[in-house]
TORDREN-902432 format. One record per residue (C-alpha): residue number from 1; x, y negated, z. Coordinates in steps of 0.02 Angstrom, whole numbers, plus 50000, padded with zeros to 5 digits. Example, Ala and Ser with C-alpha at 12.3 -4.5 7.8 and 13.67 -1.06 7.14 Angstrom:
REM TORDREN-902432
- resi,px,py,pz
- 1,50615,50225,50390
- 2,50684,50053,50357
This chain:
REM TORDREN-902432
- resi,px,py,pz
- 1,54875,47146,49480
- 2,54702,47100,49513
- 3,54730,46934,49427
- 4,54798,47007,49278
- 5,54639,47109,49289
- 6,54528,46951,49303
- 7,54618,46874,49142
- 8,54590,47047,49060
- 9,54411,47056,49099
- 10,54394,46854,49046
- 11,54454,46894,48865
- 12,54358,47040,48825
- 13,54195,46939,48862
- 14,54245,46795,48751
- 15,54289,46920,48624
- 16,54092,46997,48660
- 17,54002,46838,48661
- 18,54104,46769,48492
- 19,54044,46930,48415
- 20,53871,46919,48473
- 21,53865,46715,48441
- 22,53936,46778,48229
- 23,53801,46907,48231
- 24,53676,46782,48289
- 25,53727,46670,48165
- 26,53721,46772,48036
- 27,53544,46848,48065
- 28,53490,46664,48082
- 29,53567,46617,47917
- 30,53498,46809,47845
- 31,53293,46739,47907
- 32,53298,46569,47842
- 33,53391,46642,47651
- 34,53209,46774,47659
- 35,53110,46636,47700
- 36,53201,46541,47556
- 37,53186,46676,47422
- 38,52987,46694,47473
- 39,52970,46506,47442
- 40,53069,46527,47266
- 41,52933,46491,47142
- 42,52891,46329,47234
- 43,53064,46279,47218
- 44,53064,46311,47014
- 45,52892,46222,47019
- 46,53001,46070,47077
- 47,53136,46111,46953
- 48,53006,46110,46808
- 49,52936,45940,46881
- 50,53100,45875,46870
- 51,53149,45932,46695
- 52,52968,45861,46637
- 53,53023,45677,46696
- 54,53172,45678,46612
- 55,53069,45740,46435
- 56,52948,45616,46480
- 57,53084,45485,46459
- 58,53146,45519,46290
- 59,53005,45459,46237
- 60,53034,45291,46280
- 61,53230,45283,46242
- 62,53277,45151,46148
- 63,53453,45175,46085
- 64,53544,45369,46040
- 65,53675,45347,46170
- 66,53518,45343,46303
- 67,53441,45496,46212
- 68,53600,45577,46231
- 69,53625,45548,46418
- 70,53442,45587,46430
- 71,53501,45743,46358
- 72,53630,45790,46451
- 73,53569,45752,46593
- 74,53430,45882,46544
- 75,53568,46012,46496
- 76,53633,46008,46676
- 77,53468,46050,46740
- 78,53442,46192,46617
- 79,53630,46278,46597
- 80,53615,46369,46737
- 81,53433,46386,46755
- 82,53395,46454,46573
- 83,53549,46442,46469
- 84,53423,46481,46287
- 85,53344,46296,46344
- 86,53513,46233,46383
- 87,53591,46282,46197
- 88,53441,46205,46122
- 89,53481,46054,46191
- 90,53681,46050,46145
- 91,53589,46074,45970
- 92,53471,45907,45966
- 93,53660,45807,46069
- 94,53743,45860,45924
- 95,53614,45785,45783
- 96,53643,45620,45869
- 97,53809,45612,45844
- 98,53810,45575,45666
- 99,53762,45387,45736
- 100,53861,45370,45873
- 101,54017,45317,45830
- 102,54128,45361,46001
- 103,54228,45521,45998
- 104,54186,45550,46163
- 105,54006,45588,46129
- 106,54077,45744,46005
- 107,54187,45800,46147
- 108,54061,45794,46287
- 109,53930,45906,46155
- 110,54073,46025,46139
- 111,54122,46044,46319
- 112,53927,46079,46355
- 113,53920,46196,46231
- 114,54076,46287,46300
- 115,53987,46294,46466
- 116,53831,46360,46418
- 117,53903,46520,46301
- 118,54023,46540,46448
- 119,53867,46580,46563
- 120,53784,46676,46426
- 121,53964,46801,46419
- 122,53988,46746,46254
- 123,54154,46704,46305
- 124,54265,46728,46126
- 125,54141,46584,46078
- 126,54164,46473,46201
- 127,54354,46491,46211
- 128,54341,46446,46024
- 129,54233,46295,46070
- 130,54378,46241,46178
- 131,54513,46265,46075
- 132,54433,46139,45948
- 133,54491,45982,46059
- 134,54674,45964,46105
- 135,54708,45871,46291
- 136,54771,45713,46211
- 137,54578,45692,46145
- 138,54491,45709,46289
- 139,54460,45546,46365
- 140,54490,45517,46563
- 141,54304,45543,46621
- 142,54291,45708,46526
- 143,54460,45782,46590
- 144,54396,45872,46756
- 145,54259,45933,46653
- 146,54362,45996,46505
- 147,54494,46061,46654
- 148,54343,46152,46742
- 149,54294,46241,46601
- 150,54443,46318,46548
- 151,54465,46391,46709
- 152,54302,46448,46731
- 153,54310,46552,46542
- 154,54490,46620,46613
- 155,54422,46670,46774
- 156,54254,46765,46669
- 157,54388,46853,46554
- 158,54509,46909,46694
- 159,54332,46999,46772
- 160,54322,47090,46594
- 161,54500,47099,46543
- 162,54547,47303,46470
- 163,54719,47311,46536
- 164,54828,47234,46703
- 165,54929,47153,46582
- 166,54802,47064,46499
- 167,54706,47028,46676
- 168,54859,46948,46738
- 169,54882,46827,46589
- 170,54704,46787,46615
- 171,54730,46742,46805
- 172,54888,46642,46765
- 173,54806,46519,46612
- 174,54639,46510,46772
- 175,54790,46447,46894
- 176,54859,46325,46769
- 177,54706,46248,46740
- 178,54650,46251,46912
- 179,54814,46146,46961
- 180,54775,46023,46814
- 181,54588,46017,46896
- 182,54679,45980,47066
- 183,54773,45839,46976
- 184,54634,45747,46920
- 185,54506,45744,47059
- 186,54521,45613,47192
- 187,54597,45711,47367
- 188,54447,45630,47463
- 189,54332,45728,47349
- 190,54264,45864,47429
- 191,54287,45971,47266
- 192,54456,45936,47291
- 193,54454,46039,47451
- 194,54345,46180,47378
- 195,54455,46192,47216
- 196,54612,46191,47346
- 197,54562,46337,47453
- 198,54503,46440,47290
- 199,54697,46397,47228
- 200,54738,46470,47404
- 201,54645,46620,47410
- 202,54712,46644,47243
- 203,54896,46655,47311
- 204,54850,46745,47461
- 205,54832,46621,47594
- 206,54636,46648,47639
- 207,54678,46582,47814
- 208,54747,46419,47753
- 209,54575,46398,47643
- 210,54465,46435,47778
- 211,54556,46285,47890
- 212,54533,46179,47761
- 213,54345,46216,47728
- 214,54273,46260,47894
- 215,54265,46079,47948
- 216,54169,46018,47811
- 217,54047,46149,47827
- 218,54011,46128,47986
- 219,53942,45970,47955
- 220,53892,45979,47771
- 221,53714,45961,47699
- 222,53695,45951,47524
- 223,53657,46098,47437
- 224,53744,46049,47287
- 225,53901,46056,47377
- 226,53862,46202,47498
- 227,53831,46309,47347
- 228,54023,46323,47304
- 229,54087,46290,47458
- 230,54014,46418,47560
- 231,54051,46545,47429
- 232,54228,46506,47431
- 233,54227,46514,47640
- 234,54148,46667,47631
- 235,54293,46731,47491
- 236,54421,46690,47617
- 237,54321,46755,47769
- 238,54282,46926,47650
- 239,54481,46921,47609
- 240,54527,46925,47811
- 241,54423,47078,47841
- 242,54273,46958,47955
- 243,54124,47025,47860
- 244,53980,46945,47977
- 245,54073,46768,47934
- 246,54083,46809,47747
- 247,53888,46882,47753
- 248,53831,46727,47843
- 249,53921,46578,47730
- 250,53874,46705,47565
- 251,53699,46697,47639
- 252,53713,46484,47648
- 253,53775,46477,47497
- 254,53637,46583,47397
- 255,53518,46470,47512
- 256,53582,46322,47413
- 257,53572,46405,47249
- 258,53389,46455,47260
- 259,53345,46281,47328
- 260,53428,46201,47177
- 261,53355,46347,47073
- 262,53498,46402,46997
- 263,53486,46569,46926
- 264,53685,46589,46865
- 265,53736,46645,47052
- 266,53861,46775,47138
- 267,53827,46738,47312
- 268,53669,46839,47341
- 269,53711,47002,47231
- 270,53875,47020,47322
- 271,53760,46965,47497
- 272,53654,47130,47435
- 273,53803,47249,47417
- 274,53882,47200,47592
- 275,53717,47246,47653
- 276,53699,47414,47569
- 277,53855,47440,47641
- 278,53808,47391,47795
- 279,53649,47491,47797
- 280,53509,47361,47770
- 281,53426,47447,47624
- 282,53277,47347,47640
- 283,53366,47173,47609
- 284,53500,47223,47514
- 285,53367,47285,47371
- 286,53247,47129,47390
- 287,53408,47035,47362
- 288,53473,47121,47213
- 289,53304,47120,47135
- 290,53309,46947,47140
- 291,53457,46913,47062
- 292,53421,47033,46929
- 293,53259,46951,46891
- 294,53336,46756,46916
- 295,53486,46842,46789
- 296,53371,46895,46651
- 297,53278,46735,46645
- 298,53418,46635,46644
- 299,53496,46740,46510
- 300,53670,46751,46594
- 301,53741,46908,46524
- 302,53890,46950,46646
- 303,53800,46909,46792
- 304,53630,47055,46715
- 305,53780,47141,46671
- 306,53866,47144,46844
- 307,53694,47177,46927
- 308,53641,47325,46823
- 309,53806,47391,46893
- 310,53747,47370,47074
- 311,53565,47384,47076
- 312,53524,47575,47036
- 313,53648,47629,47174
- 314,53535,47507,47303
- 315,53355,47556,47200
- 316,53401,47756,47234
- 317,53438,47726,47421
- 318,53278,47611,47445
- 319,53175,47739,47377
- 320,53234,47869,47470
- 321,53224,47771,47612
- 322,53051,47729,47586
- 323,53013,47906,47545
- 324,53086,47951,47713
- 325,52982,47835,47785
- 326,52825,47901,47723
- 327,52869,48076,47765
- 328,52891,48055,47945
- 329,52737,47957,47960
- 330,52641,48082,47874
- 331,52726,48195,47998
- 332,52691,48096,48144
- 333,52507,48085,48061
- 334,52494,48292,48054
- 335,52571,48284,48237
- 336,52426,48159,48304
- 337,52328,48274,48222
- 338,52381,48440,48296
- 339,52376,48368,48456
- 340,52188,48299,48453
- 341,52153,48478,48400
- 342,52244,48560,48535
- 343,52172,48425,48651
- 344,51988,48464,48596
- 345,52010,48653,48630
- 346,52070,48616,48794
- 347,51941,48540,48847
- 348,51826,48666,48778
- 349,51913,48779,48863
- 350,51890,48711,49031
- 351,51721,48650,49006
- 352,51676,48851,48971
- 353,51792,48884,49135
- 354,51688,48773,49225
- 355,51520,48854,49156
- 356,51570,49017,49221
- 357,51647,48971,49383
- 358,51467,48881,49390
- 359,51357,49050,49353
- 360,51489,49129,49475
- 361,51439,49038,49618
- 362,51248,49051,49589
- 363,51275,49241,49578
- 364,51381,49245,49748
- 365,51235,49134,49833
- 366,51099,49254,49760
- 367,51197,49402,49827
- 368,51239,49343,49988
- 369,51056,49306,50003
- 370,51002,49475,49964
- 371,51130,49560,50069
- 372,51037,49449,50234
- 373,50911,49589,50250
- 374,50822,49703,50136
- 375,50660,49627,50141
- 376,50695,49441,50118
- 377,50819,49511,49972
- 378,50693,49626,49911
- 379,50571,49445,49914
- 380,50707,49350,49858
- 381,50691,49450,49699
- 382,50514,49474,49670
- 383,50496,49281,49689
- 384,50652,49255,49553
- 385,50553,49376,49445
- 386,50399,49255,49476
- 387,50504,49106,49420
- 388,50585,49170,49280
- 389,50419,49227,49202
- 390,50334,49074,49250
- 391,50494,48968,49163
- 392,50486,49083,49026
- 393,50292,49049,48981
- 394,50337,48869,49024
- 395,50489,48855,48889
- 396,50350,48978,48754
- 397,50214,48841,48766
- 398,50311,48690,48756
- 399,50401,48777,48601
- 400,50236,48834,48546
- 401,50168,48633,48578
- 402,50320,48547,48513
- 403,50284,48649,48340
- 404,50120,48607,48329
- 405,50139,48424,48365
- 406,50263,48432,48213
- 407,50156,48521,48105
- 408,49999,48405,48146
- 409,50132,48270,48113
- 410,50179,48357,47923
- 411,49979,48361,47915
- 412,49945,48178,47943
- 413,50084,48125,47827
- 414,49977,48249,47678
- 415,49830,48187,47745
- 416,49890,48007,47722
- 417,49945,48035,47561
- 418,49787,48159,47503
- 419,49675,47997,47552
- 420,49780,47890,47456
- 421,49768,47990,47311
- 422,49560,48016,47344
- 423,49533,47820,47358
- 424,49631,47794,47200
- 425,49764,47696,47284
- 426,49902,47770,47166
- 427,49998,47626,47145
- 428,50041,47629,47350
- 429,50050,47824,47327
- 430,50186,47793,47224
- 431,50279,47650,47289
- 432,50268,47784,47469
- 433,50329,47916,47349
- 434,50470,47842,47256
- 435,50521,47712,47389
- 436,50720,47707,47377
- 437,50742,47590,47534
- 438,50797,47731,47631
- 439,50925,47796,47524
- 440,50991,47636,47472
- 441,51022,47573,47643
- 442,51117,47765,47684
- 443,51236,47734,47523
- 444,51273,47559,47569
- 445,51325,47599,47737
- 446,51406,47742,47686
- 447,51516,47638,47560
- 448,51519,47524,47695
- 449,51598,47661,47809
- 450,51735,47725,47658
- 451,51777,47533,47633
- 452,51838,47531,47815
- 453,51920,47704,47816
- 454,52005,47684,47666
- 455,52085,47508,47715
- 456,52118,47567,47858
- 457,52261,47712,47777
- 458,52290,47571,47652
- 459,52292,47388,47743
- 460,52376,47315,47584
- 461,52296,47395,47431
- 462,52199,47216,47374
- 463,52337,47132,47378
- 464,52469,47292,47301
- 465,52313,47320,47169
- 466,52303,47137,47110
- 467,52485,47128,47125
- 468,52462,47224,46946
- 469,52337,47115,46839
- 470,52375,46976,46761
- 471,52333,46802,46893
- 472,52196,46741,46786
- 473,52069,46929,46816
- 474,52135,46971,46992
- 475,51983,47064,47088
- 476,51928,46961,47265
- 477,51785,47064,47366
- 478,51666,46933,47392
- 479,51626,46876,47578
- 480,51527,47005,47676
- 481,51610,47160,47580
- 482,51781,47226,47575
- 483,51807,47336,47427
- 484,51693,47281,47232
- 485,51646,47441,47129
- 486,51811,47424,47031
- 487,51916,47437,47173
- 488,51821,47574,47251
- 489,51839,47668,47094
- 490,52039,47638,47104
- 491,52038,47668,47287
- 492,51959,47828,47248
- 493,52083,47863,47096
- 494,52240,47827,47250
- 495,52152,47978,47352
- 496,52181,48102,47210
- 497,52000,48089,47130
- 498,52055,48057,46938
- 499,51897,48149,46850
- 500,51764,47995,46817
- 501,51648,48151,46815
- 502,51676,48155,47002
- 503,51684,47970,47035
- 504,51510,47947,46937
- 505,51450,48074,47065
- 506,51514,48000,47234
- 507,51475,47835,47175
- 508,51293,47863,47098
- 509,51331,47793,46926
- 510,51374,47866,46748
- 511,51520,47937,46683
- 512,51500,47796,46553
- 513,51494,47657,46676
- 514,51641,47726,46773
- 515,51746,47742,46594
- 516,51700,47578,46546
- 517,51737,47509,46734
- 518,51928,47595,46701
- 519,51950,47532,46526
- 520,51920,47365,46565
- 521,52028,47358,46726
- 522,52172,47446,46625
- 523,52157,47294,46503
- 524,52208,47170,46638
- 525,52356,47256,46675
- 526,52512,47183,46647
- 527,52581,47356,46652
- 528,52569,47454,46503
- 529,52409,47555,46491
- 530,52463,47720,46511
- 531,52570,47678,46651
- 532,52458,47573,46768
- 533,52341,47723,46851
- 534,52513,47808,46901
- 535,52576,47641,46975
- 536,52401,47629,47058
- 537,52442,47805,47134
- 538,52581,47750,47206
- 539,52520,47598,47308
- 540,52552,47611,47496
């Protein structure tokens, strides 16, 4: 019995630890993909580099077949980055081809082209495209490509398809051409494997694909090939109900994606939805927002399409989250308030406790005193009366001193100026007069005093503010100061003072300089004018 027990108790914490060692995993793989997506532009900065080399070299191609491997090698690195670019470049493959004699230039320009207005949802095109070539015209090295394609436009149309019928006919033409992809790719090819598990997730066997993938990803690096085969692990995984294995391999394979930067992805806007599900509204709408924006410049249509679908379900719950957010700290703000108040009346309370208890005790000593004998309390008092009369014409002349020192004071300062005046000296007279230093130094550190207690309810307004002019007229406080005039006037403008009337006043300038100050801020905006003061409003 107690062995059973034992055995019992040895299962359920391997079944623990697995979990916690997937959960682990996944939050690992969930840290580097944010740490990925933050890193994003310097990844396209690479891209661009790339794509500039190959330009570079057109220049110095000497023969049309190099210009047209030149270009495609350029259409690859544009179809699924910016499919516009990518079309453009089908277009200048296709005037070459008048002088190059080989059919299988015209067929390779026509399989690109099917590619590209596939990504772009233009998918009656493309399957038009297709059905220009018959198989017994493609030539061997185009076959897998030709094969790919085909299933890749079925696949797209099953997504979109208007009836089960026609959704089923879809899926069936993708399997064909998926077997006739199997067919032609070497079995040692990796994409052999990927394409195999895809054929067996297709007919239900998600366990069978995930045997077949899991040891190559275990030990895979490139990113090229991590891109589609993590997403098809994480299909299977997602098809036998283990959603932190299908999270984490979706979250690899968007990884790869944004280090190649591709923008034609599925990885991370499905990553966002488990994740809504799942409760992380914070990642699941920087994730969507990503692939909505790397979407709409790559001009893939389904995949805008698909995300539009998603995103304002994810968009409502993040602002309502955030909004929840703000109103308990403003609650827990009120509360830290009400609390200093109560504690500041408690201690006034006791401190006036403690002043009676005080005169209490002087009155017990002074009657205890008198009630020794008659006489020495009948002394007691006449001496008190002594004191307090003598205290009393004490406090009167020192009163009486103290306001004639000030006034002999208020006299020397007239004097000082009357003799200034008398000797002519009006030129000091009026540099004493209308000497500013005073006043300037107050304002400064009383700007001084906002800057800090305004940054301090705002840590991140700079950087929010900036966040909404265009790079080139960004605002940087320059060392020694923490808020410039415009920012003050837009700090002021986030704390509900919208009347330049009233910022001229707090500020000390004119309602003209303050307009002109707001005008000319507004103009860097890349936010429409009307708009940017109410997205300034809402910073923090």
């Amino acid at each position: 019995m107690q062995r059973d027990l034992r055995i019992c108790l040895y299962i359920i914490l391997c079944v623990c630890c697995a979990g916690g060692v997937q959960a682990g995993g996944r939050r690992d793989a969930l840290r580097t993909l944010d740490d990925v997506i933050r890193r994003r532009a310097a990844f396209q900065a690479d891209k661009e580099r790339t794509i500039d080399s190959l330009r570079r070299r057109l220049y110095s191609a000497h023969t049309d077949a190099a210009r047209f491997d030149l270009y495609s090698r350029l259409y690859e690195a544009y179809v699924a980055y910016q499919t516009d670019s990518a079309l453009k470049l089908i277009h200048e493959k296709e005037r070459l081809l008048p002088r190059l004699a080989e059919p299988r230039f015209r067929i390779d320009a026509r399989l690109n082209r099917a590619g590209a207005l596939t990504i772009a949802g233009m998918y009656k095109e493309a399957l038009e495209v297709l059905q220009e070539t018959t198989r017994s015209d493609i030539p061997p090295d185009l076959l897998q490509a030709y094969f790919h394609h085909f299933r890749t436009l079925y696949g797209h149309m099953a997504g979109y398809a208007l009836t089960p019928d026609e959704r089923r006919e879809y899926l069936l033409r993708a399997d064909r051409y998926r077997d006739s992809l199997l067919s032609v790719i070497p079995p040692a090819d990796v994409n052999h494997r990927i394409i195999r598990a895809d054929q067996l997730i297709a007919r239900g066997r998600p366990a069978e694909a995930v045997r077949l993938l899991q040891p190559v990803a275990d030990t895979c690096s490139q990113s090229v090939v991590m891109r589609f085969l993590a997403y098809t692990l994480a299909d299977a995984y997602g098809r036998l109900g283990d959603r932190e294995r299908q999270k984490r391999y979706l979250a690899l394979s968007a990884e790869a994606d944004l280090r190649l930067s591709v923008r034609e992805y599925i990885s991370l806007r499905q990553l966002a939805f488990l994740l809504y599900e799942d409760g992380d509204i914070d990642r699941a709408y920087d994730y969507m927002k990503c692939a909505l924006e790397d979407a709409g410049a790559c001009n893939a249509r389904a995949r805008i399409v698909e995300a539009a679908e998603i995103y304002p379900v994810i968009d409502r719950a993040y602002r309502i989250r955030s909004d929840r957010k703000q109103r308990t700290i403003v609650g827990l703000l009120l509360g830290s308030v009400l609390l200093a108040a109560s504690l500041v009346l408690s201690l006034l309370h006791v401190y006036r406790q403690m002043q009676r208890l005080r005169q209490a005790r002087r009155a017990l000593s002074d009657a205890n005193a008198r009630l020794q004998t008659a006489n020495d309390a009948l002394s007691d008092v006449n001496r008190t009366l002594f004191e307090a009369n003598a205290i009393k014409e004490e406090y009167i002349a020192q009163y009486i001193n103290r306001c004639s020192v000030y006034i002999d004071k208020l006299d020397h300062y007239r004097r000082r100026l009357m003799k200034l005046a008398q000797s002519g000296r009006t030129d000091e007279l009026l540099r004493t007069v209308r000497s500013t230093e005073l006043i300037a130094d107050e304002r400064r550190e009383f700007y001084a005093e906002f800057d800090r207690t305004f940054l301090g309810l705002f840590p991140h307004f700079v950087e929010e503010f900036n966040a909404l002019l265009h790079p080139a007229d960004r605002i940087t406080p320059k060392a020694g100061e923490r808020l410039t005039t415009e920012l003050r006037i837009f700090a002021l403008i986030r704390l509900g003072i919208t009347d330049s009337a009233r910022i001229a006043e707090f500020l000390g300038y004119s309602v003209t300089t303050i307009y002109n100050y707001r005008s000319k801020t507004r103009g860097k905006s890349t936010l429409d004018r009307d708009a940017f003061e109410s997205a300034v409003m809402r910073i923090g």
